[in-house]
C-alpha positions in Angstrom: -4.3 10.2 -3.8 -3.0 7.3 -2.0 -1.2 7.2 0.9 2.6 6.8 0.6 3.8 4.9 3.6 6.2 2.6 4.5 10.2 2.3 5.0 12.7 1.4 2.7 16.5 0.6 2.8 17.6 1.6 -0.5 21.4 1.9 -1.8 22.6 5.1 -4.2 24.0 4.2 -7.5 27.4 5.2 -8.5 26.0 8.1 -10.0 24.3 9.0 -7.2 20.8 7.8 -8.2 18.5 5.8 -6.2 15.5 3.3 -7.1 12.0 4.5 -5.7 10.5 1.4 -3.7 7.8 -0.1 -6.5 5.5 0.0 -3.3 6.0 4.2 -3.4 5.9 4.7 -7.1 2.2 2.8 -7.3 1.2 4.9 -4.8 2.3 8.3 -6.9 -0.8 9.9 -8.1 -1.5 9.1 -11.9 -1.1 12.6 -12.9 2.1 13.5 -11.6 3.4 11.0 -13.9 7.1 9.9 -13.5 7.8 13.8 -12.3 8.8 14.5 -8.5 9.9 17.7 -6.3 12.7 17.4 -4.5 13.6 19.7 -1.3 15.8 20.3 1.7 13.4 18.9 4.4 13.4 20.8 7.9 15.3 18.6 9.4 18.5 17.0 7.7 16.9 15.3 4.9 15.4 15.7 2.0 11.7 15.5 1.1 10.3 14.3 -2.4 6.5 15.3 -3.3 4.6 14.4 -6.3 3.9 16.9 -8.5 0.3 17.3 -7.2 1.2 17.5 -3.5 3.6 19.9 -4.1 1.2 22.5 -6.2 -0.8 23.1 -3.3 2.7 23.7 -1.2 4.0 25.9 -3.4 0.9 27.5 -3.4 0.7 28.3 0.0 4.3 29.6 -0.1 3.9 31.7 -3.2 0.6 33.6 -1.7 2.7 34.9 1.8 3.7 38.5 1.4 6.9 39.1 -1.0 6.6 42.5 0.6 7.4 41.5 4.3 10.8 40.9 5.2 10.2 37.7 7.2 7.8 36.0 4.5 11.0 36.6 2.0 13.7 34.8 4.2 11.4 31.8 4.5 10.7 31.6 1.0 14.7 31.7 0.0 15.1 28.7 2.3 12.4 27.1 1.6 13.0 27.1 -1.8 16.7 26.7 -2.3 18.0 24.0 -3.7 14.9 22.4 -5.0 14.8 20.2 -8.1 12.4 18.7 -9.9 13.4 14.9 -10.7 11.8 12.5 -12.7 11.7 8.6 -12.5 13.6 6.7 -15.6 12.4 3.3 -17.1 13.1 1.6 -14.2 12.3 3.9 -11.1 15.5 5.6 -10.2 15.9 9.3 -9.9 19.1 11.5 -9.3 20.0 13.3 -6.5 22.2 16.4 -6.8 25.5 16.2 -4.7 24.3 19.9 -3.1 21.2 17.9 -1.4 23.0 14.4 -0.9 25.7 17.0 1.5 22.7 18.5 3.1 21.3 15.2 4.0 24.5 13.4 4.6 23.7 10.7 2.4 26.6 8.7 1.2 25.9 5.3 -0.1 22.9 4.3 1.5 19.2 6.1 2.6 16.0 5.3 3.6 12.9 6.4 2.2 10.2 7.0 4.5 6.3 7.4 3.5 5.2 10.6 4.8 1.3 10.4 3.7 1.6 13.0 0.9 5.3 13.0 0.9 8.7 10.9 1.3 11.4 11.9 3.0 15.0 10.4 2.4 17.5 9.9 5.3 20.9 8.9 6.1 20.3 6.0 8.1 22.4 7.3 11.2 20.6 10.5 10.8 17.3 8.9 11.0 17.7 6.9 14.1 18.7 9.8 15.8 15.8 12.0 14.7 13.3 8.4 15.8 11.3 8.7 19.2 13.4 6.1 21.6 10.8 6.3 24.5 7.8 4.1 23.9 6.1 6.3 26.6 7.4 9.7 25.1 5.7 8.3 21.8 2.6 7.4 23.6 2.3 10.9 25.2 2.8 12.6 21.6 0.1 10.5 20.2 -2.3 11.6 23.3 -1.5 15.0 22.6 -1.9 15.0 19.0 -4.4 12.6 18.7 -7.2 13.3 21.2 -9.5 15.5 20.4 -10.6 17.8 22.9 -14.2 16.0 22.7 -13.1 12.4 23.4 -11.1 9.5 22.3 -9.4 10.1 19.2 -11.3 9.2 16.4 -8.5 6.6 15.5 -9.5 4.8 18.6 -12.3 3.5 17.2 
């Protein structure tokens, strides 16, 4: 699968519909087609998987435990609210009014490229969620991106 990456300024339709960047939508794997998932993301936004990224997701979520309490709760979160959207003629896709409240998405988003995933943002939202501290970004990327054995292997 490619990698879907990038940031896009995009504005929502009248009819609360937005256009998905031609850059993301050649990156979508050929076999999920036009058809997307769309969920409440973890943090006020909303995330949009191809179909293919999102089997193996829903996979994972699907085998925990239906039996244990915990496992349950996180499943009916998890799971609420989500849609699956597909892509018209020309790229756009609707976003229900439940998840543009969520997100607090009004007129205008951006779509971030997540690797395997986008998520959508309320530009104010997103800023605030952004790293501000060059050094505080530096010391993230030490810790999550040195191995234990050496330099990172994107060091090289």
């Amino acid at each position: 699968m490619n990698l879907l990456s990038g940031e896009y300024e995009c504005k929502l339709d009248p009819k609360g519909r937005l256009v998905l960047p031609a850059k993301v939508k050649a990156s979508l794997p050929e076999s999920s087609g036009n058809q997307l998932v769309l969920v409440r993301g973890f943090e006020p936004c909303l995330v949009l998987y191809p179909r293919a990224a999102w089997r193996v997701i829903h996979e994972k979520v699907m085998a925990l435990d239906e039996f244990n309490e915990e496992y349950r709760q996180f499943q009916r979160n998890f799971f609420r609210g989500m849609t699956e959207v597909e892509l018209d003629a020309i790229g756009r896709f609707g976003l229900p009014r439940t998840m543009l409240r969520y997100a607090g998405i009004e007129k205008e988003a951006i779509i971030v490229g997540m690797g395997n995933r986008c998520e959508i943002w309320d530009p104010t939202r997103y800023d605030d969620f952004l790293i501000k501290d060059q050094q505080s970004f530096s010391k993230l990327a030490q810790k999550f991106l040195t191995t234990e054995t050496g330099p990172s292997p994107l060091a090289a």
